[in-house]
C-alpha positions in Angstrom: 9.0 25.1 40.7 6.4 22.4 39.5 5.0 22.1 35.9 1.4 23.3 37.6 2.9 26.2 38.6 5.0 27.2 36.0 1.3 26.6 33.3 -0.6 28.4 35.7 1.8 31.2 35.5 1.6 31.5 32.2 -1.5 31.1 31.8 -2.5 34.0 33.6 0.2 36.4 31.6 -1.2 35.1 28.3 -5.0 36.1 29.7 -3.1 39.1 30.9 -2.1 40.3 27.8 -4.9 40.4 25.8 -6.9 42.1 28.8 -3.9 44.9 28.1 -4.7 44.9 24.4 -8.4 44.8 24.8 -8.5 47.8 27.6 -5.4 49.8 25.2 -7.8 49.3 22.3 -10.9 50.2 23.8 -9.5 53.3 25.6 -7.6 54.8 22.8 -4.0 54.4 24.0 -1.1 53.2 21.8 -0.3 50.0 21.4 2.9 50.7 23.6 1.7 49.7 26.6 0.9 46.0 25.2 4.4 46.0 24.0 6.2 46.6 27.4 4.1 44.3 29.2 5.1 41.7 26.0 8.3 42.5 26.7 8.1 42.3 30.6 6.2 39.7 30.5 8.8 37.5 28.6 11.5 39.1 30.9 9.6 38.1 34.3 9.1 34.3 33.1 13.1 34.1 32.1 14.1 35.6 35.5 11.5 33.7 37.7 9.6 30.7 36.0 13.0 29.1 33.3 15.5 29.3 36.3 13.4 27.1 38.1 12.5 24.8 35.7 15.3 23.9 33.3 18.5 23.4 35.2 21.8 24.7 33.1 24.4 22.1 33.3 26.1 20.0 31.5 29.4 20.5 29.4 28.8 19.7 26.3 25.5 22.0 25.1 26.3 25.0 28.4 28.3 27.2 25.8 27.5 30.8 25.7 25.7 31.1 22.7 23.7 28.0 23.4 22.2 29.2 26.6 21.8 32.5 25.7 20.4 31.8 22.1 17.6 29.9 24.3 17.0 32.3 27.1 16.6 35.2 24.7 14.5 32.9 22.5 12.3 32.4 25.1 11.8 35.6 26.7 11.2 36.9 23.5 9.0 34.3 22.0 7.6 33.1 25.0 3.7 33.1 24.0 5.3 29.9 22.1 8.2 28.5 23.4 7.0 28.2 26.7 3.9 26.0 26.2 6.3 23.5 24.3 8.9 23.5 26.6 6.3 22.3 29.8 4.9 19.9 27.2 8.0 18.5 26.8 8.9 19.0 30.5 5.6 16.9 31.2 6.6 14.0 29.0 9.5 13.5 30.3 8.1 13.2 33.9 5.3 11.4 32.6 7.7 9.0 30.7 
């Protein structure tokens, strides 16, 4: 997957989730809804969008708590990891 796509991805869950939160707040429902689309979100970019991008090899940093310390981290967190990570991704291709 390219760095375009990968941003453009993201870009559109980030917009996605504040239409949820916008439409939850503005309707009356509970707050929920935003959540599982958070979570779901975070989730769908881990499954599709990080197995394309970052390859896991490598025998010195591919334990088990390292990889999954970083793919929880970034399902999780992923309003924020994920913007650094395809900066740092463009840099290095850049560079």
């Amino acid at each position: 997957m390219q760095l375009k796509t990968a941003l453009f991805i993201w870009l559109g869950l980030f917009i996605g989730l504040f239409l949820v939160a916008k439409i939850c707040s503005a309707v009356g429902l509970t707050q929920w809804i935003t959540f599982i689309y958070y979570i779901s979100a975070g989730i769908f970019l881990s499954k599709k969008v990080l197995v394309n991008l970052i390859t896991w090899d490598g025998t010195i940093h591919n334990t088990i708590d390292n990889v999954s310390g970083a793919k929880l981290g970034f399902a999780l967190l992923w309003i924020i990891r994920y913007p650094v990570l395809l900066f740092k991704l463009g840099v290095m291709k850049v560079l």
